[in-house]
N, C-alpha and C positions, 0 to 999 in steps of 0.2 A: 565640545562636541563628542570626544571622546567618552565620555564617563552615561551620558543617557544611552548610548549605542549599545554599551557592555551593561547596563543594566536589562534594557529590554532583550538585547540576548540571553543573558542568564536567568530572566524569570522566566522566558516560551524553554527554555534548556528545563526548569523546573519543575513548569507546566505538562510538559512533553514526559517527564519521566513519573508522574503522578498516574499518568492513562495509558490507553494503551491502541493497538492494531494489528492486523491478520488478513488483509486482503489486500485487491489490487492497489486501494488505497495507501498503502504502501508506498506506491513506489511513483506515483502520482494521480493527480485529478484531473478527469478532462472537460475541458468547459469551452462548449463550442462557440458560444456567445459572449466568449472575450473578443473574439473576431472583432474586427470593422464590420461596423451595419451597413448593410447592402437594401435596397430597398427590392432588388429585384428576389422571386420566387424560384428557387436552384434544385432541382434533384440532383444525388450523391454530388453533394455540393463543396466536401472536401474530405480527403484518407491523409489519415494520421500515423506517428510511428511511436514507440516507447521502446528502449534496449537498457539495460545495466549488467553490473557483473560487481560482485562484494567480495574482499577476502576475508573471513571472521578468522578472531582468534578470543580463545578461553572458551570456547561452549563445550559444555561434557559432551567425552566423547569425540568431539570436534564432528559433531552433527551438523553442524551450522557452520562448517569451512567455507564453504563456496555457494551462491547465490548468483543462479540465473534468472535477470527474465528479458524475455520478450514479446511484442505487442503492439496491438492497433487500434483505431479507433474510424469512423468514418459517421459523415451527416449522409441519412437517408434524406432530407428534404429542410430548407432551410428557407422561413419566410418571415417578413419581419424580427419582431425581437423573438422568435421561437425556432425550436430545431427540433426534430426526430435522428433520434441516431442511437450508437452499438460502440460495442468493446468487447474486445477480447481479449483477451491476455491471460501469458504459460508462465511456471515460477516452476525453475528445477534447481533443488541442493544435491549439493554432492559434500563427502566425506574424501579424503586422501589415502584412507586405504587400498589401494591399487598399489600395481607395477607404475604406474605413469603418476601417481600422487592425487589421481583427480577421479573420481568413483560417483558419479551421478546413482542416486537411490530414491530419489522422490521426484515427484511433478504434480503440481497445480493446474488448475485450466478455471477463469472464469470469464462469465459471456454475462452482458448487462446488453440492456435495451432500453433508453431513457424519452424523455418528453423534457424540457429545459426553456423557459419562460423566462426573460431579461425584463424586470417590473421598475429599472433602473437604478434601485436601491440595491440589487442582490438578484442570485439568478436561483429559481426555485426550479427542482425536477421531480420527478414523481417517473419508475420504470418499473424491470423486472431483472433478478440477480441470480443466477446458479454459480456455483462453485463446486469443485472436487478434486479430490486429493487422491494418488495411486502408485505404487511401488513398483522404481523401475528393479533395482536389485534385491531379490526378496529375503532381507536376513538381518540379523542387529550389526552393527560392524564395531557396536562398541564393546561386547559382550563375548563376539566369536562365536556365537550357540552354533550348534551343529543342526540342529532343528530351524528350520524360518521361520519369522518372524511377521505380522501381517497391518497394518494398519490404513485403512482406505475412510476416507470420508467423504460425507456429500452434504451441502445442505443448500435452499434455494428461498426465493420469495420477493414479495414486494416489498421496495427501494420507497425513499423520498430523501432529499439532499438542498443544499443552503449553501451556496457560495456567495463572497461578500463581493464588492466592489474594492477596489484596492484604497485603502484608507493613508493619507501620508499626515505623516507626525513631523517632518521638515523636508527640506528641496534634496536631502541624502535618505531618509529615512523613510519607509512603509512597510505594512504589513498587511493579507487578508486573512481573512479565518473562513469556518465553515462546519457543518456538520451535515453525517450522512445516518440515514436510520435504516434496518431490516427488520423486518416483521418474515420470520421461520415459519413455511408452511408446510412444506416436506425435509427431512433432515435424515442421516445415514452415517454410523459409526462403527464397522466393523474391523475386530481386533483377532486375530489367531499370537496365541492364545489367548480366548475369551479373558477378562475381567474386569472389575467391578470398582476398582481404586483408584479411578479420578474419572472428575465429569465426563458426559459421555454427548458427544456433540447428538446423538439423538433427541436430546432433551434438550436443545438449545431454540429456543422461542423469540428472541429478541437480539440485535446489535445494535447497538450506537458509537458511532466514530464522529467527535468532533476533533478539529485540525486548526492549526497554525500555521503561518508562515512569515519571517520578519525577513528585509534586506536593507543592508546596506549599501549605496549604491558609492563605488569607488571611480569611474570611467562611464561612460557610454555605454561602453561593452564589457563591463565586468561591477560582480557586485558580489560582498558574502553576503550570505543566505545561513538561519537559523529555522527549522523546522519539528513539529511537533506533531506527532499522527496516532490517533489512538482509537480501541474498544473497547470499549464495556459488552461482555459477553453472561447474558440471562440464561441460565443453566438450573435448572430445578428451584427458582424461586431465590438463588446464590448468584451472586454479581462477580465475576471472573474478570483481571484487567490481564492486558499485553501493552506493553510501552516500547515507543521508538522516538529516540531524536536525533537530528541529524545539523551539524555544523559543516560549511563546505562554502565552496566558488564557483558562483554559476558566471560560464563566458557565453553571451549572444551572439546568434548571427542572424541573418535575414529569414530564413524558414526555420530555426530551433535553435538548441542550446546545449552545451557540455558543462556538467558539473560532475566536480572532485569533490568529496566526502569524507568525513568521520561519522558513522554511525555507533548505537548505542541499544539494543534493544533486548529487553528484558518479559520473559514471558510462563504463563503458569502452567503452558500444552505448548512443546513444541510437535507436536501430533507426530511424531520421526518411530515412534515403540507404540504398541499397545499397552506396556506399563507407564507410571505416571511418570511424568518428566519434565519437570519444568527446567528452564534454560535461559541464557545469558548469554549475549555477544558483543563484542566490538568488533567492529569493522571499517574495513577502506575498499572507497566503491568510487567508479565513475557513470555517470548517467546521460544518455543520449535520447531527445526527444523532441518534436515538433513544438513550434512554442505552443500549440493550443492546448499543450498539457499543462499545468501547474508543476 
């Protein structure tokens, strides 16, 4: 039993470090229609929660020391096998350049708005996606410039998404997958000081994030978990990846879950400089969320 478990770990480990990811997707999926079906018609028929916190080590600079996020989700209306609903969700890094070790410089915010259809094979959605990026400390902290430092981005558009039904490969073992696509209709890259030497999320047209997730099930209430979450980001006709994968112990309860983690994520923008910068992390993270997240 042993030996199929740690192959299909190792190849989504594999798989996951091949591609890549940059959104909320990150840090979970919410899928309202894993619920129990209800035959009854509900407005805001249920609110959701997501929190983590990551310690990284090795990224230059240690731009990527600390990783917050937190977030929600809620069903505007929920009837038969279909749902209307939202998310939102914040992501703030910090670096340890401080008096206290802990120097928050960046924050994320993105807001989805989706449609989610259960066709029993897979749950298809089709929404609307913005995102943006804004400096809380405005300066490089890896560099020391005496001049600030500026980089804000924005980009927005119509979503469509594919989650699978849970698939088991034995009475210990399953996995789902899934992919999510953006189609960029307005997009926002501004850098002080200007320049010109790596893609420029203005010219970003297209993302696609397909995802994994494999578990091994040890208990009732506890099981590891291998995961794999990635982008393909379309930038001038130039295909750009970001890679994360995550090994860890997800413990259940009756309304959510806590998981302990190793992450691993490797990327060609970690958008922290308006110079190019690509970046690398490992990390240990715990994650706290309603189970209708992924």
């Amino acid at each position: 039993m042993l030996k199929p478990v740690l192959v299909l770990l190792l190849s989504t480990v594999a798989y996951s470090v091949i591609l890549s990811q940059h959104d909320m997707q990150r840090f979970g999926f919410y899928s309202p229609l894993d619920q129990i079906r209800s035959n009854e018609n509900r407005f805001m028929h249920s609110m959701d929660f997501i929190g983590l916190g990551e310690s990284g080590y090795g990224s230059r600079d240690e731009a990527l020391k600390y990783n917050l996020v937190f977030g929600g989700a809620g069903i505007f209306y929920r009837w038969d096998n279909s749902a209307l609903w939202f998310s939102v969700v914040g992501n703030v890094i910090a670096n340890p350049y401080n008096d206290i070790g802990f120097d928050p410089y960046g924050a994320s915010w993105q807001e989805e708005i989706r449609y989610s259809h259960d066709f029993g094979y897979g749950i298809w959605e089709i929404g609307f996606s913005h995102r943006c990026r804004h400096e809380i400390d405005n300066f490089d902290p890896g560099e020391m410039q005496d001049e600030p430092t500026k980089r804000v981005t924005l980009y927005a558009g119509p979503v469509f998404g594919f989650l699978s039904k849970k698939i088991d490969i034995s009475n210990r073992i399953d996995f789902t997958w899934g992919i999510d696509g953006q189609y960029i209709v307005v997009a926002s890259d501004h850098r002080s000081p200007e320049n010109d030497l790596s893609p420029s999320l203005e010219n970003l047209s297209f993302k696609l994030t397909p995802h994994i997730e494999a578990y091994y099930h040890l208990w009732e209430m506890a099981k590891l978990f291998v995961r794999g979450i990635n982008t393909l980001n379309l930038i001038e006709r130039e295909i750009y990846f970001l890679s994360r994968a995550e090994l860890g112990l997800q413990l259940n309860g009756n309304a959510g879950n806590i998981e302990v983690y190793g992450l691993y994520e490797k990327m060609f923008e970690d958008y922290t400089s308006p110079l190019p910068q690509s970046n690398k992390v490992t990390s240990l993270g715990i994650r706290f969320r309603s189970n209708i997240f992924r």
